[in-house]
PDB file of N, CA, C and O in Angstrom:
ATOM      1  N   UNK A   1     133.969  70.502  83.860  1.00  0.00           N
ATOM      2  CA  UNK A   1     134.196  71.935  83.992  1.00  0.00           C
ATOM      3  C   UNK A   1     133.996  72.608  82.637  1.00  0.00           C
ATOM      4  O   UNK A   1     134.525  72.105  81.646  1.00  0.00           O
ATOM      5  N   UNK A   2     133.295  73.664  82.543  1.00  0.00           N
ATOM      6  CA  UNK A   2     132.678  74.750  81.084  1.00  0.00           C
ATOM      7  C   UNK A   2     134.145  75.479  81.081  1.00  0.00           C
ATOM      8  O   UNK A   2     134.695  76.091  81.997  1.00  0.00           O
ATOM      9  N   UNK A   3     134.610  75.202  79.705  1.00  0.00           N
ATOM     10  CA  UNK A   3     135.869  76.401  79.405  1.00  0.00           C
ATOM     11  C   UNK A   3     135.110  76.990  77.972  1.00  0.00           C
ATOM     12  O   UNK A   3     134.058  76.603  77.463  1.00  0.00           O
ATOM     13  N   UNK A   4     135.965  77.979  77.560  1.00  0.00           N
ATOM     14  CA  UNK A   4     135.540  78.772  76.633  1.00  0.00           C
ATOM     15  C   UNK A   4     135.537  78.001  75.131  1.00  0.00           C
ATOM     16  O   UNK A   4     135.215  78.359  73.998  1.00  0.00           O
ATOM     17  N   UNK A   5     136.134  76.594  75.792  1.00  0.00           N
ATOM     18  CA  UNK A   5     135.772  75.835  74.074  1.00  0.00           C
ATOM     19  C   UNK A   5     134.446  75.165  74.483  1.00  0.00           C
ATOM     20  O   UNK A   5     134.126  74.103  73.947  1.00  0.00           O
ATOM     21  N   UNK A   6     133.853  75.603  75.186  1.00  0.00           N
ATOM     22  CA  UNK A   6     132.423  75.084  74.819  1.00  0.00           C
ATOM     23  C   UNK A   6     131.574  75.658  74.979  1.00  0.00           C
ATOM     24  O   UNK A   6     130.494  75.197  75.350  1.00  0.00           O
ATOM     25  N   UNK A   7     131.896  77.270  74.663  1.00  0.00           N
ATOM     26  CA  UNK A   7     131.048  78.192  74.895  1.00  0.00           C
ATOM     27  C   UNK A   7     130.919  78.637  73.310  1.00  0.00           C
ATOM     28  O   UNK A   7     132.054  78.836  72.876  1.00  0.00           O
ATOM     29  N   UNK A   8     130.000  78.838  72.395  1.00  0.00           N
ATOM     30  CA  UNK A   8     129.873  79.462  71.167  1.00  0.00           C
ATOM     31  C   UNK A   8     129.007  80.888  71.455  1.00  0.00           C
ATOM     32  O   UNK A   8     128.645  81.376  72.526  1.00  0.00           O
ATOM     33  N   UNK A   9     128.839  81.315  70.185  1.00  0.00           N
ATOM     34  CA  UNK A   9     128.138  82.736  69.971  1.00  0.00           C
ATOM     35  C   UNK A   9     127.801  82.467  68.398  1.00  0.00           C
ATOM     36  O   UNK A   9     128.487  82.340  67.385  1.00  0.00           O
ATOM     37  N   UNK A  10     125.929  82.436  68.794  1.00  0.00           N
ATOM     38  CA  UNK A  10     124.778  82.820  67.633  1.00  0.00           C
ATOM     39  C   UNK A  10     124.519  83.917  67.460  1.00  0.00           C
ATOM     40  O   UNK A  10     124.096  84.728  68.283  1.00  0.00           O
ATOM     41  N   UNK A  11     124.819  84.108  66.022  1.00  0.00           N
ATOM     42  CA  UNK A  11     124.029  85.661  65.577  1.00  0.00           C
ATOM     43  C   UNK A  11     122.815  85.511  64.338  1.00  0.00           C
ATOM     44  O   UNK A  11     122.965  84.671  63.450  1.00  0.00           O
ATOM     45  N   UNK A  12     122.111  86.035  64.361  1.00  0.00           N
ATOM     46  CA  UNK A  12     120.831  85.620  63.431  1.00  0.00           C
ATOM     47  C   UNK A  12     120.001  87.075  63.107  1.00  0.00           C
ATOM     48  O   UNK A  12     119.176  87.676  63.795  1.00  0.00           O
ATOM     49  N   UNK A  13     120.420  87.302  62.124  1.00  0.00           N
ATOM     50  CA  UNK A  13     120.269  88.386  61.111  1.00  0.00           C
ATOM     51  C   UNK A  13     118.887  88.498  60.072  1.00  0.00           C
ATOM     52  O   UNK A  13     118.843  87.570  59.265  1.00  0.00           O
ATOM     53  N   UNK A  14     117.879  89.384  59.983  1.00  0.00           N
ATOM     54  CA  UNK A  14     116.986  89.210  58.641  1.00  0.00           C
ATOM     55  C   UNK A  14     116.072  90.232  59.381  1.00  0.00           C
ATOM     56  O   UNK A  14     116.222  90.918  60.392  1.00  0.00           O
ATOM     57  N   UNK A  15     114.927  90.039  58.358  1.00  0.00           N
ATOM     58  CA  UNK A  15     113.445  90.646  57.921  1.00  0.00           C
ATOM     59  C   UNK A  15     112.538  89.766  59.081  1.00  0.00           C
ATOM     60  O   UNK A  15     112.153  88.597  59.035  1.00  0.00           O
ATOM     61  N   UNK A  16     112.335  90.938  60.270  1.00  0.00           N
ATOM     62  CA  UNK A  16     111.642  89.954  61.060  1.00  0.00           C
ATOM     63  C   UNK A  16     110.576  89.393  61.194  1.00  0.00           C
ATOM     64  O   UNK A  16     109.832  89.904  60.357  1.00  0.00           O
ATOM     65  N   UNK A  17     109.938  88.493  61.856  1.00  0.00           N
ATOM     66  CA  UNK A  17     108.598  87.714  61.509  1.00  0.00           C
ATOM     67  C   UNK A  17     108.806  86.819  63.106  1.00  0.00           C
ATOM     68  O   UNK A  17     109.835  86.502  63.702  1.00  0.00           O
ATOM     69  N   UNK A  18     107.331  86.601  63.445  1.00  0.00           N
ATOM     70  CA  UNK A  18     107.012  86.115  64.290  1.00  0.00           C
ATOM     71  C   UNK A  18     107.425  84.399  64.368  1.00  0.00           C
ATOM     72  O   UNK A  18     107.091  83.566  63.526  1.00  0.00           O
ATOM     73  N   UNK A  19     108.364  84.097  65.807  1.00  0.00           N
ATOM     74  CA  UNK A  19     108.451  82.466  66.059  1.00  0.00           C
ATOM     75  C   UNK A  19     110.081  82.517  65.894  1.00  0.00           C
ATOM     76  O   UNK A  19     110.761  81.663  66.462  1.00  0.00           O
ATOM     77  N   UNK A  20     110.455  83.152  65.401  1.00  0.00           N
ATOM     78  CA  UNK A  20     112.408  83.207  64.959  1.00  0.00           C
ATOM     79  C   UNK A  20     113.060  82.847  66.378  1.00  0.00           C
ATOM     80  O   UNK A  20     113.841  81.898  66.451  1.00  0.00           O
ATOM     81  N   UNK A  21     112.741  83.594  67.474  1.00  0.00           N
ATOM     82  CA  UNK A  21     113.439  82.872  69.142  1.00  0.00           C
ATOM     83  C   UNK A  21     112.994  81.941  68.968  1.00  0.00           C
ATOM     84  O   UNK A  21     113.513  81.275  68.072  1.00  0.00           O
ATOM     85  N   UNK A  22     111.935  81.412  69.612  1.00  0.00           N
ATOM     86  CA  UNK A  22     111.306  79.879  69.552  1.00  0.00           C
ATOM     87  C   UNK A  22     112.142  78.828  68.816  1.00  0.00           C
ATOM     88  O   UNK A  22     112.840  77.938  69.302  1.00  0.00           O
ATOM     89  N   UNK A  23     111.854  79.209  67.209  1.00  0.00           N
ATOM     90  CA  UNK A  23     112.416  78.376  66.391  1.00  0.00           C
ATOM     91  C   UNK A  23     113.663  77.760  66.670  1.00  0.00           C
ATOM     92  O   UNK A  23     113.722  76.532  66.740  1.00  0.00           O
ATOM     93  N   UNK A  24     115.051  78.739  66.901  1.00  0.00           N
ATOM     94  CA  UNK A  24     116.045  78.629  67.274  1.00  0.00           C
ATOM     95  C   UNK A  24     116.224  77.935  68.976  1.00  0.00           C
ATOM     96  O   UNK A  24     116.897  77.016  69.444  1.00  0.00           O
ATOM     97  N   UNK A  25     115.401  78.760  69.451  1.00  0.00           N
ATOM     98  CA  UNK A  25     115.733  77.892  70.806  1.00  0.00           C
ATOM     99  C   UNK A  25     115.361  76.617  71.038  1.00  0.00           C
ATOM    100  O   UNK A  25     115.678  76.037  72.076  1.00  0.00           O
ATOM    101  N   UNK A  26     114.590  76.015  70.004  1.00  0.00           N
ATOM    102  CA  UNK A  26     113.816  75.083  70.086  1.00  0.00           C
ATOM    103  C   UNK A  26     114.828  73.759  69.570  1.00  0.00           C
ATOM    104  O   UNK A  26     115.028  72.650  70.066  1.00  0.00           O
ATOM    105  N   UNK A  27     115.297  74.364  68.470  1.00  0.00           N
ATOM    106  CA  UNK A  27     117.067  73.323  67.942  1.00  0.00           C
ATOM    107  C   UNK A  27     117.678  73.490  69.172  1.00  0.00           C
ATOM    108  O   UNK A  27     117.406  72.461  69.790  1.00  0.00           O
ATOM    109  N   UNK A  28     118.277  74.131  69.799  1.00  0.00           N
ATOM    110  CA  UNK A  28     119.057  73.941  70.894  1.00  0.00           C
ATOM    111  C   UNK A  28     118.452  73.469  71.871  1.00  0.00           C
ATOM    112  O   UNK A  28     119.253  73.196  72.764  1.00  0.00           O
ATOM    113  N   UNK A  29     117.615  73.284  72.082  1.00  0.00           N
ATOM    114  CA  UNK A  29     117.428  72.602  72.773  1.00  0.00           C
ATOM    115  C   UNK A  29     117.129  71.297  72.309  1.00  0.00           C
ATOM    116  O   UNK A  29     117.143  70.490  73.239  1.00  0.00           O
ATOM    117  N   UNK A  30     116.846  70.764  71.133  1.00  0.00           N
ATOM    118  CA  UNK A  30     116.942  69.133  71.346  1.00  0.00           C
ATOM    119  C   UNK A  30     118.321  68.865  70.681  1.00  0.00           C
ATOM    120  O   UNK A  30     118.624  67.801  70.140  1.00  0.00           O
ATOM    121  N   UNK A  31     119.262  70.157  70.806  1.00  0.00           N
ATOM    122  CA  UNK A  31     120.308  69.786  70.830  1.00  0.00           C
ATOM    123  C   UNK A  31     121.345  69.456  72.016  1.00  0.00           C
ATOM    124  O   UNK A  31     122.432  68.879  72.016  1.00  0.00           O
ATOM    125  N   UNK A  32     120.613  70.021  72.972  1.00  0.00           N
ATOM    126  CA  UNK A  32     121.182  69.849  74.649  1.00  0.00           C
ATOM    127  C   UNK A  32     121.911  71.009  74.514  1.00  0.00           C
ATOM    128  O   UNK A  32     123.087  70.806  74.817  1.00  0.00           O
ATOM    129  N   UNK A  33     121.668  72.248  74.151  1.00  0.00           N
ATOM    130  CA  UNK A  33     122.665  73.398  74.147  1.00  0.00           C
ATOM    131  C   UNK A  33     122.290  74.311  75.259  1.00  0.00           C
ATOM    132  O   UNK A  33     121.145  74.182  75.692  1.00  0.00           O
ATOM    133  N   UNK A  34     122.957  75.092  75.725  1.00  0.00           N
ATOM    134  CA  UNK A  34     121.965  75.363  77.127  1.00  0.00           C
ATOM    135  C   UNK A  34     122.146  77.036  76.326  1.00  0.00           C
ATOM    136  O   UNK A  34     123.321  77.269  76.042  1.00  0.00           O
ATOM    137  N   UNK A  35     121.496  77.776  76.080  1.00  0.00           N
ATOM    138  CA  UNK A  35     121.467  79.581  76.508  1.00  0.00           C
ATOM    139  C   UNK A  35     121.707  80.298  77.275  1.00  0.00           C
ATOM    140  O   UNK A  35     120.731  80.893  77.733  1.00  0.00           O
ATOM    141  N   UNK A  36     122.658  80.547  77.672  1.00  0.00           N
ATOM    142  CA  UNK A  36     123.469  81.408  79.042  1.00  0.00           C
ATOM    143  C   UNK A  36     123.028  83.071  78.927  1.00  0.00           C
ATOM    144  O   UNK A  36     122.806  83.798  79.895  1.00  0.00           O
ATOM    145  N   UNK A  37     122.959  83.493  77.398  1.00  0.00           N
ATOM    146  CA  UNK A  37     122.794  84.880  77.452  1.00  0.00           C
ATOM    147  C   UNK A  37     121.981  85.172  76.034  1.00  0.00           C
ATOM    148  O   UNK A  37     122.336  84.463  75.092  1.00  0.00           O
ATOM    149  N   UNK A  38     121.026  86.048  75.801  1.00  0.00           N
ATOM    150  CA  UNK A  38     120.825  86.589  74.574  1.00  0.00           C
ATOM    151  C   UNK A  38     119.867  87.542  74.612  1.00  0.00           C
ATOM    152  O   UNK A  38     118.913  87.525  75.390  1.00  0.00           O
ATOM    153  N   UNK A  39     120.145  88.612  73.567  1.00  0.00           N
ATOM    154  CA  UNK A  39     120.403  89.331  73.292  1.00  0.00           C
ATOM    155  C   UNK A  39     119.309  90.061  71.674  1.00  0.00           C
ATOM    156  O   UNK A  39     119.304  89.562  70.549  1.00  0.00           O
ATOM    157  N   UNK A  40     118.667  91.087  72.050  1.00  0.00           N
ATOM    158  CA  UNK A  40     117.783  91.093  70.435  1.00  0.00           C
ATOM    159  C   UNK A  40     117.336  92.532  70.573  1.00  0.00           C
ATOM    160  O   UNK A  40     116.884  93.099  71.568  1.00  0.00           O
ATOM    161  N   UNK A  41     117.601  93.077  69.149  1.00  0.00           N
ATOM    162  CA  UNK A  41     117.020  94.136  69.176  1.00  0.00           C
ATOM    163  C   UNK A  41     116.185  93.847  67.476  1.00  0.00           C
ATOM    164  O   UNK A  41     116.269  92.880  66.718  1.00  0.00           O
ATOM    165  N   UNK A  42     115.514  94.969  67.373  1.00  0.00           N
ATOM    166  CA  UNK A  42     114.718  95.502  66.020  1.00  0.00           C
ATOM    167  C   UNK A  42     115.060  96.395  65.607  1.00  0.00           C
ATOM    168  O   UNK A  42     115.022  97.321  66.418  1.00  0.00           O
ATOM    169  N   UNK A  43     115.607  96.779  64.166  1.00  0.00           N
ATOM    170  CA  UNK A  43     115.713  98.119  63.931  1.00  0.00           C
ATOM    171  C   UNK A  43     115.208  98.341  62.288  1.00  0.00           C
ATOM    172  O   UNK A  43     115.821  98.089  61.251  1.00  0.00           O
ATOM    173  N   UNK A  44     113.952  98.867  62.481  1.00  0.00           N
ATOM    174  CA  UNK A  44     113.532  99.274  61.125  1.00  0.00           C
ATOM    175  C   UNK A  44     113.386  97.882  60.705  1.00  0.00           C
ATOM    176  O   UNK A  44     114.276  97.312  60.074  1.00  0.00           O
ATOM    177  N   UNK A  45     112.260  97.304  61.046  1.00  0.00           N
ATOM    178  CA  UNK A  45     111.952  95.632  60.828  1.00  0.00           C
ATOM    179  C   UNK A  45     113.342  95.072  60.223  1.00  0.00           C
ATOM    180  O   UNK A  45     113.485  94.555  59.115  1.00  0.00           O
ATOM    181  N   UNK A  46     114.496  95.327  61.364  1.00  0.00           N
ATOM    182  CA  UNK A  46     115.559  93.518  60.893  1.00  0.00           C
ATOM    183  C   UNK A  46     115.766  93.489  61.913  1.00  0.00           C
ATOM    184  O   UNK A  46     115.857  94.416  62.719  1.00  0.00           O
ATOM    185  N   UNK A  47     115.892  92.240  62.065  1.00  0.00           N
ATOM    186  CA  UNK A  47     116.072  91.623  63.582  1.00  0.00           C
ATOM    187  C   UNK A  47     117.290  91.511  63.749  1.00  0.00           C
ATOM    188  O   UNK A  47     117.904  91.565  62.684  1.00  0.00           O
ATOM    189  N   UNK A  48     118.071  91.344  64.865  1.00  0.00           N
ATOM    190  CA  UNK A  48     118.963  90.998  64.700  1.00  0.00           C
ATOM    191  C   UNK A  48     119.037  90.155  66.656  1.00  0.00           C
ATOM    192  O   UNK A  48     118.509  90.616  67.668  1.00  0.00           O
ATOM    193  N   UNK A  49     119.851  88.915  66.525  1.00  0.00           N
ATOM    194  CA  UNK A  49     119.968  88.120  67.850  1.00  0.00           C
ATOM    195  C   UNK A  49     121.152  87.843  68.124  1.00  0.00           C
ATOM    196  O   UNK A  49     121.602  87.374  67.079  1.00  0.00           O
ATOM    197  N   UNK A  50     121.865  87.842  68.811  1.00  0.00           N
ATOM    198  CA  UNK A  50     122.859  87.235  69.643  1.00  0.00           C
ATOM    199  C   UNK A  50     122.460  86.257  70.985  1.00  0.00           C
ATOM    200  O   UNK A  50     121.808  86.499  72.000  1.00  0.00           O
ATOM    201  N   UNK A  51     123.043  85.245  70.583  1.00  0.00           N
ATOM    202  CA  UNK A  51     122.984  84.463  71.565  1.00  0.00           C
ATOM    203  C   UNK A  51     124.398  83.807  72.589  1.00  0.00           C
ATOM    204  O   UNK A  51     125.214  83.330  71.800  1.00  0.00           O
ATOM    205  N   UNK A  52     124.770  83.693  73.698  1.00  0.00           N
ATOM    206  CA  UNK A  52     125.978  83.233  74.236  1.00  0.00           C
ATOM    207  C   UNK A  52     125.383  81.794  74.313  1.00  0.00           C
ATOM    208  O   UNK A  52     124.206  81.782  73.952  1.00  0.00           O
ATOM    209  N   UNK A  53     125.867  80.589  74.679  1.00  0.00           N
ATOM    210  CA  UNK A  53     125.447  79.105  74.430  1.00  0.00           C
ATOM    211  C   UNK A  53     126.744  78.299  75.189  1.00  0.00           C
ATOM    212  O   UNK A  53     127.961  78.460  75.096  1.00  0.00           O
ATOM    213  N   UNK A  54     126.035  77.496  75.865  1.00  0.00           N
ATOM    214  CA  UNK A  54     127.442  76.284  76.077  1.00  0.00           C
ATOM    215  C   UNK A  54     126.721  74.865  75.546  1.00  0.00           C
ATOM    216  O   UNK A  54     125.546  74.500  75.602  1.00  0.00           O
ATOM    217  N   UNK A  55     127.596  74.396  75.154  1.00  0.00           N
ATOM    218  CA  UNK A  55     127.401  73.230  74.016  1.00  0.00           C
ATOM    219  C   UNK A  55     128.114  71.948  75.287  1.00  0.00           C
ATOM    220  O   UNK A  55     127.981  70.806  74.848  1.00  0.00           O
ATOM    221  N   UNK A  56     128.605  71.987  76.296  1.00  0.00           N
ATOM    222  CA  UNK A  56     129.082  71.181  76.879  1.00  0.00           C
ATOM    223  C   UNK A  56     128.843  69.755  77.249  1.00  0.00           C
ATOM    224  O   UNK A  56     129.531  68.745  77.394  1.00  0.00           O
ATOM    225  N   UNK A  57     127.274  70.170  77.364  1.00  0.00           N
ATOM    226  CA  UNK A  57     126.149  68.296  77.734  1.00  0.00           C
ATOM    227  C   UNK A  57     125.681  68.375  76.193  1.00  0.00           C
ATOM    228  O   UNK A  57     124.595  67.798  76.250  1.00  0.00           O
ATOM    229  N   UNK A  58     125.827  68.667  75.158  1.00  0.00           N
ATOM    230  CA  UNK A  58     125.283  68.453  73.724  1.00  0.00           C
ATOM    231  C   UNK A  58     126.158  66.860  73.629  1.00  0.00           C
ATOM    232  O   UNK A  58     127.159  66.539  74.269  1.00  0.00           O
ATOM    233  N   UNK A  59     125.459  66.111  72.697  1.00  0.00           N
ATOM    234  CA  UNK A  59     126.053  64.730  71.883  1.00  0.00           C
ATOM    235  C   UNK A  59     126.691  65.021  70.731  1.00  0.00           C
ATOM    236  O   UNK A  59     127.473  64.207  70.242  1.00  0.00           O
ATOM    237  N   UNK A  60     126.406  66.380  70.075  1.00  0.00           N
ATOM    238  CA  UNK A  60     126.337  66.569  68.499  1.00  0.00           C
ATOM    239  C   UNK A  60     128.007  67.525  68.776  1.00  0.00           C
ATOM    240  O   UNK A  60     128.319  68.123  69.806  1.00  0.00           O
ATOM    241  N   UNK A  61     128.708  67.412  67.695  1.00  0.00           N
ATOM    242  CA  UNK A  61     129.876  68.347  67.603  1.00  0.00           C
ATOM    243  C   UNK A  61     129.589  69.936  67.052  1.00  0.00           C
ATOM    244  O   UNK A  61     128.576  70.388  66.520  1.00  0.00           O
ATOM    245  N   UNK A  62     130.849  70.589  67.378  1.00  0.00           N
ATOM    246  CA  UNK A  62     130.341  71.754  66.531  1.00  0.00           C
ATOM    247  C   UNK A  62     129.572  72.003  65.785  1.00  0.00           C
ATOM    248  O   UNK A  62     128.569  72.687  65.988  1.00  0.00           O
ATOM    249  N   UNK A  63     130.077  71.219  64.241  1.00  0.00           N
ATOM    250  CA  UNK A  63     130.000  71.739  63.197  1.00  0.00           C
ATOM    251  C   UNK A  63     128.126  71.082  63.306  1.00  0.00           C
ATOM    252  O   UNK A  63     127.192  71.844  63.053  1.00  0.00           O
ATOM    253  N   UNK A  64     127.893  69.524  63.735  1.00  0.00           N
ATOM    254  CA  UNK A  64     126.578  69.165  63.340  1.00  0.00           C
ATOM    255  C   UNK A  64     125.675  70.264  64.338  1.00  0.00           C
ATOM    256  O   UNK A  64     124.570  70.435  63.823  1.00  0.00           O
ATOM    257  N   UNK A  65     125.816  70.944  65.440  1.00  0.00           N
ATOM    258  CA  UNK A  65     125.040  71.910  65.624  1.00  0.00           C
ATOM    259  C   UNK A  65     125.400  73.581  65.300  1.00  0.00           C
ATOM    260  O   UNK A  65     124.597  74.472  65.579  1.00  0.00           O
ATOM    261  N   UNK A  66     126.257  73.748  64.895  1.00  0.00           N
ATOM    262  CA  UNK A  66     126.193  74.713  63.376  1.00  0.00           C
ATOM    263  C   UNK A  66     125.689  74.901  62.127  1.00  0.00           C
ATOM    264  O   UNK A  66     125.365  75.940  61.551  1.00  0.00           O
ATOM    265  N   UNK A  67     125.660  73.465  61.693  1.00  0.00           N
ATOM    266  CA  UNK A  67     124.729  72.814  60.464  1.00  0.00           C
ATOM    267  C   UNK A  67     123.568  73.030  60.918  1.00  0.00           C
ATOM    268  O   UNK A  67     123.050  74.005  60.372  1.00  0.00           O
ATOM    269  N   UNK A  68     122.712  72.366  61.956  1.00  0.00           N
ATOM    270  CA  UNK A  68     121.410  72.395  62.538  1.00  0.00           C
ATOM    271  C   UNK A  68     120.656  73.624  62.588  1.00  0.00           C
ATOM    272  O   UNK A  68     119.430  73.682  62.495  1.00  0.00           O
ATOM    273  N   UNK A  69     121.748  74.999  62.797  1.00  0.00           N
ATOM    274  CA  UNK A  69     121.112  76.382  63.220  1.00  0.00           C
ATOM    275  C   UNK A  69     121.070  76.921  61.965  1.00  0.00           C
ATOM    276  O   UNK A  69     120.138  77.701  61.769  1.00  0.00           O
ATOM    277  N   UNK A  70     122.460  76.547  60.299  1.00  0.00           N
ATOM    278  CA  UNK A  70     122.298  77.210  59.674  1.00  0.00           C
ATOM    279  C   UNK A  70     120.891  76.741  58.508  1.00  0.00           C
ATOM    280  O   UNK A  70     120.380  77.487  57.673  1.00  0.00           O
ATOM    281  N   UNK A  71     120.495  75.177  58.823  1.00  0.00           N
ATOM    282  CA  UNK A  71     119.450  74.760  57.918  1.00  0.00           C
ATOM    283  C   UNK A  71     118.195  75.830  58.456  1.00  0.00           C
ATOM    284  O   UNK A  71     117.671  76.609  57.659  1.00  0.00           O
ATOM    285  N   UNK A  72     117.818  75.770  59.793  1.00  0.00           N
ATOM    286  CA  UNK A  72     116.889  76.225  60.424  1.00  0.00           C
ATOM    287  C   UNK A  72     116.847  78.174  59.995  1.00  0.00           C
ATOM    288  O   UNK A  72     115.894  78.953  59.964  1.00  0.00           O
ATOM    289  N   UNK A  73     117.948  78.332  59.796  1.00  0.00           N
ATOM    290  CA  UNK A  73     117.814  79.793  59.306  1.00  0.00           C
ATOM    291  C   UNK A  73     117.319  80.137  57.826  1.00  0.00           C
ATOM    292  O   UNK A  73     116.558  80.961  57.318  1.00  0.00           O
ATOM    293  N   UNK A  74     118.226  78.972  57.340  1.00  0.00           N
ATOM    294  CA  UNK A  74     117.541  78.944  55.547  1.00  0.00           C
ATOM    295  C   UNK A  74     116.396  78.758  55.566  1.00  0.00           C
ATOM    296  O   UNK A  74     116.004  79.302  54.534  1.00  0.00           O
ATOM    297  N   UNK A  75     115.167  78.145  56.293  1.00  0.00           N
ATOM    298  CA  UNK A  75     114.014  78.057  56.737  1.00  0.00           C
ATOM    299  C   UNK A  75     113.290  78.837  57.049  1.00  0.00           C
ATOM    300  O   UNK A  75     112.079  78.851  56.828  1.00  0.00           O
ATOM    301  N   UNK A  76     114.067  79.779  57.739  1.00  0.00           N
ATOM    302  CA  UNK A  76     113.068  81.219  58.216  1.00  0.00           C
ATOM    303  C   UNK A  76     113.460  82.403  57.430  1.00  0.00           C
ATOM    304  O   UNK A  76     113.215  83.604  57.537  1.00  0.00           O
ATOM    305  N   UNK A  77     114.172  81.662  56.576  1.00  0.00           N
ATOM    306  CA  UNK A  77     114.861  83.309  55.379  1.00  0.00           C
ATOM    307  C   UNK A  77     115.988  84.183  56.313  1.00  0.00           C
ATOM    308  O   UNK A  77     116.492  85.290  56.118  1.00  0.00           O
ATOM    309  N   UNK A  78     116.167  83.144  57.468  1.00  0.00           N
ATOM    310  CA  UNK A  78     117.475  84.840  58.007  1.00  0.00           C
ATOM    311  C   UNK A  78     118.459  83.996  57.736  1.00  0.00           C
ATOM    312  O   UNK A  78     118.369  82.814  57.407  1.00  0.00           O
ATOM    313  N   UNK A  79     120.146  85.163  58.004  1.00  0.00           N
ATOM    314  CA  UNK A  79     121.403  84.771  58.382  1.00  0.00           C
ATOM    315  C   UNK A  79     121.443  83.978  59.473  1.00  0.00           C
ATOM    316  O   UNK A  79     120.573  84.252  60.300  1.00  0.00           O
ATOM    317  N   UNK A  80     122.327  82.881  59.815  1.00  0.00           N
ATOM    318  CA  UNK A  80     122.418  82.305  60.776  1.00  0.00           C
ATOM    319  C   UNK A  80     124.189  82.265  60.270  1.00  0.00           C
ATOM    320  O   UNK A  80     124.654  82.027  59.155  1.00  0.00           O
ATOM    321  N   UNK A  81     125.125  82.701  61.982  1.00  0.00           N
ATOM    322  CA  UNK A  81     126.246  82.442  62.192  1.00  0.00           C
ATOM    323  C   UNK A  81     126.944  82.186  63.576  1.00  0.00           C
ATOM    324  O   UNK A  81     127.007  82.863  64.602  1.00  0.00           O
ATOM    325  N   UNK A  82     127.363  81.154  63.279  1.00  0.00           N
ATOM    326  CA  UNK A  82     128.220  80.155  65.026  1.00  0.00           C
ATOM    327  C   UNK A  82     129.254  80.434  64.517  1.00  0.00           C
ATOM    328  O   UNK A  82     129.634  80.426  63.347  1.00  0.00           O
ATOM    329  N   UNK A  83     129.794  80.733  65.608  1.00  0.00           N
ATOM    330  CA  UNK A  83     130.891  80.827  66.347  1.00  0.00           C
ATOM    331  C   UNK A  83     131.491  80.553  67.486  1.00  0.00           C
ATOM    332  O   UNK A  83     130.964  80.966  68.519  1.00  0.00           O
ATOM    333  N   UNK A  84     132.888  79.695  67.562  1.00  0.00           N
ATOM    334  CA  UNK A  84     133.276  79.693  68.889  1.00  0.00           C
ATOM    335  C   UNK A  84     133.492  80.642  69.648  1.00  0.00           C
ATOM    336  O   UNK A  84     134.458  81.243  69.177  1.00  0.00           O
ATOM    337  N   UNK A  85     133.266  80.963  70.248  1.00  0.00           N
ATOM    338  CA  UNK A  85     133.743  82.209  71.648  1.00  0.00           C
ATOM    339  C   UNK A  85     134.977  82.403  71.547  1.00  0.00           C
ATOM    340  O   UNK A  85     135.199  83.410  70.874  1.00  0.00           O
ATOM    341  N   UNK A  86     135.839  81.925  71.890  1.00  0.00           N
ATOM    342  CA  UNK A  86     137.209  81.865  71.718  1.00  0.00           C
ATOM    343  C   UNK A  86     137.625  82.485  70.196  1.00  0.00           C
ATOM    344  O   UNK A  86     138.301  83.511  70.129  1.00  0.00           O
ATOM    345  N   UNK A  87     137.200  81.828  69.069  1.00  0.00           N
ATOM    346  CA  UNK A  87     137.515  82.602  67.929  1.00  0.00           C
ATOM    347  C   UNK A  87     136.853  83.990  68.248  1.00  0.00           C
ATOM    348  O   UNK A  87     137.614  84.920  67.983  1.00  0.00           O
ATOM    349  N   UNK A  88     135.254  84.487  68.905  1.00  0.00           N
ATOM    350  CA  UNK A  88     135.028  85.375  68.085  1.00  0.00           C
ATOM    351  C   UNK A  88     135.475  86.164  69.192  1.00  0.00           C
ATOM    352  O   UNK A  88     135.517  87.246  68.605  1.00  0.00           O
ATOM    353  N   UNK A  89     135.861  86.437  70.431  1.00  0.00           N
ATOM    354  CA  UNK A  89     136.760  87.076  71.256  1.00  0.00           C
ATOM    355  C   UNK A  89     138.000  87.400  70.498  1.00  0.00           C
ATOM    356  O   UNK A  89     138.328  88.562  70.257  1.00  0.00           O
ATOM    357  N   UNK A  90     138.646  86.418  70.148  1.00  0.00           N
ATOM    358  CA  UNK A  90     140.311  86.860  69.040  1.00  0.00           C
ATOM    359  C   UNK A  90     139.861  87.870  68.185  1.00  0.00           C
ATOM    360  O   UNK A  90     140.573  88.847  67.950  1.00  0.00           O
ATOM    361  N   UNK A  91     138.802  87.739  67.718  1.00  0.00           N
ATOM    362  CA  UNK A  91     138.463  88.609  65.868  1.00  0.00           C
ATOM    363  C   UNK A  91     137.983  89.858  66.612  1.00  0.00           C
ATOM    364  O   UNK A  91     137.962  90.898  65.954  1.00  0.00           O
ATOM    365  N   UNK A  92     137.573  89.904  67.958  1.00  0.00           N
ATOM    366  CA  UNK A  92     137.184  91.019  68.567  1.00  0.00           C
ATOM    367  C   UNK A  92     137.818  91.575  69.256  1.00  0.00           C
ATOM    368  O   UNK A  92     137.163  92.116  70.147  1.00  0.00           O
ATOM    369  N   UNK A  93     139.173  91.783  69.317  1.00  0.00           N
ATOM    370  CA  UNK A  93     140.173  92.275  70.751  1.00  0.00           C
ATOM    371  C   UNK A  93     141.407  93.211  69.596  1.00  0.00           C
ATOM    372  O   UNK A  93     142.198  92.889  68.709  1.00  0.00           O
ATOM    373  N   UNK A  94     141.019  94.329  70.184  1.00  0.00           N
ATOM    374  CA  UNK A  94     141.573  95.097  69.846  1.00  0.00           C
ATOM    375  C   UNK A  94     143.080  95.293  70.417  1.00  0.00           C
ATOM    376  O   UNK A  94     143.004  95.861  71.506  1.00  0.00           O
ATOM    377  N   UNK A  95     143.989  95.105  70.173  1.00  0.00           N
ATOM    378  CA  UNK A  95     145.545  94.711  70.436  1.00  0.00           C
ATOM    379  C   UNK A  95     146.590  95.804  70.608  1.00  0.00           C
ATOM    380  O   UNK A  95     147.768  95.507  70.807  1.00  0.00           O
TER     381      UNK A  95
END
């Protein structure tokens, strides 16, 4: 059963350039991460992505597919940031 600890949230920030989805979807997937939702706009050439993700059939833990997305970003020159769902719901709920 998928609970919200195995649901994360990608955000991927920069100067855009052609292949940046691909790239990223392309780690998750030989990470076994599945893409449930995402999300992209352009504004004034920066990209910016959100992705929703369940990590549930992945082998790799958090952090080694957190590591995986943030090498792959240092690679394409953008921000890359994971997050659990659960944390970034808390940091987002206005009380």
């Amino acid at each position: 059963m998928t609970t919200t600890n195995n649901k994360i949230i990608i955000t991927v920030s920069g100067t855009d350039k052609v292949g940046i989805v691909a790239k990223v979807a392309t780690i998750l997937a030989e990470l076994n991460v599945n893409i449930e939702d995402i999300k992209q706009t352009l504004m004034q050439g920066h990209f910016v992505m959100f992705m929703l993700c369940d990590i549930t059939n992945s082998q790799n833990s958090f952090k080694e597919i957190k590591d995986s997305l943030q090498k792959e970003g240092e690679s394409l020159g953008m921000e890359v940031w994971v997050q659990r769902k659960e944390i970034f719901d808390t940091m987002h709920t206005v009380g």
